[in-house]
N, C-alpha and C positions, 0 to 999 in steps of 0.2 A: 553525594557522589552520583554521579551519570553513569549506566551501562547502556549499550545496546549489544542485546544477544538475542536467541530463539526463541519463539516461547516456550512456555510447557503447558501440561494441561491443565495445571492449576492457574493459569496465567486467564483461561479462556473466556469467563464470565467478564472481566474486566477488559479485554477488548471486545466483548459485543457489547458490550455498554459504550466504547467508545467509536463502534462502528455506529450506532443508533444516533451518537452527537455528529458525527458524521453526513449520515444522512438527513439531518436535519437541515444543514448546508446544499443537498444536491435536490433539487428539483422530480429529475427522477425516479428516486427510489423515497421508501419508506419502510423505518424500521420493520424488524417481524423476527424476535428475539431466534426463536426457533432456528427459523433457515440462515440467521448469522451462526449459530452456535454449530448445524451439519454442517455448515460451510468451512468452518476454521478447524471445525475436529476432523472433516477429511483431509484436508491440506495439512494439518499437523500429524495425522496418519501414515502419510504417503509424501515423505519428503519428495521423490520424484517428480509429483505433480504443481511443486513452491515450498518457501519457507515462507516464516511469521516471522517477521523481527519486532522486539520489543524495546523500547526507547526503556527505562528506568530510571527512576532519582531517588535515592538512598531505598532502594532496594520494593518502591512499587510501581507499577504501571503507569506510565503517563503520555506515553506514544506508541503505534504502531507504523507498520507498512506489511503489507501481504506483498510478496512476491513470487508469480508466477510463471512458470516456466514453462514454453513451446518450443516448437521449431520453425522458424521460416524459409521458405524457398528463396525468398529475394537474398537473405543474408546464409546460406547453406548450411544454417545451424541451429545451436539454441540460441535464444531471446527470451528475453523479462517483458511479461507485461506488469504493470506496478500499478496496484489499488490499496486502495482501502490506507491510505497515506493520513494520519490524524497525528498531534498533538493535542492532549484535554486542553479546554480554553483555558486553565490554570496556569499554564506553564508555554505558553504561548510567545510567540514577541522577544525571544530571548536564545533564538538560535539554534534550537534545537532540533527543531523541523530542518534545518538544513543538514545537520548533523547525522539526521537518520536513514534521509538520502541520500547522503553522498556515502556512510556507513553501505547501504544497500547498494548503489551502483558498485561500488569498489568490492564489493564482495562477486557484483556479477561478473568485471570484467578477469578475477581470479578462477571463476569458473568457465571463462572461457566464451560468453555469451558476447554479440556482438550489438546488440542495440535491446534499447529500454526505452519500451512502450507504455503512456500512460494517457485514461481519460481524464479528463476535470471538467466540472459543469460552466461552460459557456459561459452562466451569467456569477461566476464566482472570480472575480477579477484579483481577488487577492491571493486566490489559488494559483491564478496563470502568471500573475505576474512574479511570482514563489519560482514558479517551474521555469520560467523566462530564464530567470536570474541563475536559476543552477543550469544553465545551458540547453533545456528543451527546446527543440524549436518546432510549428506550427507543422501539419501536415495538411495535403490537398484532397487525405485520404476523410471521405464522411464518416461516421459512424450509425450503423445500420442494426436495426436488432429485431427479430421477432419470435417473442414466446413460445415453446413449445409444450408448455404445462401449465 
């Protein structure tokens, strides 16, 4: 059986593991168990700040999506930024990945939010062409970042 629902906290160790397969894929970043593990227990602390959504198949972990919630000026509201987007390689190829974002977007547009923001690494072509297909389209916007720790 397939669910996707929130996570919990006992869900947690099994999405930094699958954030870690993750960033195996992005150029980026590199695992660092710790600050995935602050990262997902604030966000699951503080619903206000995102949810976790957890893909499931007979009742264990096998997908995530972190969804993030702002505000933009351009759209006078809240907005999704959407990371940490995996299915394990196990269960891959089989639709499911589709299933979790379109799960997450349709949660967002019930919440009222008016656009869903996502990065993916440049040279991950099977990622963009995933996000293509479910209707993303390109932005003229760069993405810019610099550490402050």
């Amino acid at each position: 059986m397939i669910a996707i629902d929130f996570a919990q906290e006992d869900d947690l160790p099994q999405l930094a593991d699958l954030i870690a397969e993750l960033f195996t894929l992005e150029s980026d970043f590199q695992p660092e168990r710790d600050k995935q593990l602050r990262g997902l227990r604030r966000i699951l602390g503080e619903p206000s700040l995102g949810r976790l959504f957890v893909l499931r198949i007979d009742g264990k972990v096998a997908g995530m999506a972190n969804a993030l919630i702002t505000v933009s000026t351009a759209e006078g509201g809240r907005v999704l930024l959407l990371e940490d987007v995996i299915v394990g390689k196990e269960h891959r190829g089989n639709g499911l990945g589709r299933r979790l974002v379109e799960h997450v977007l349709a949660w967002a547009q019930e919440q009222g939010m008016t656009r869903v923001t996502l990065l993916a690494d440049r040279d991950n072509h099977a990622a963009l062409d995933f996000y293509r297909r479910l209707g993303f389209e390109h932005s003229n916007m760069l993405v810019l970042r610099k550490p402050l720790a």
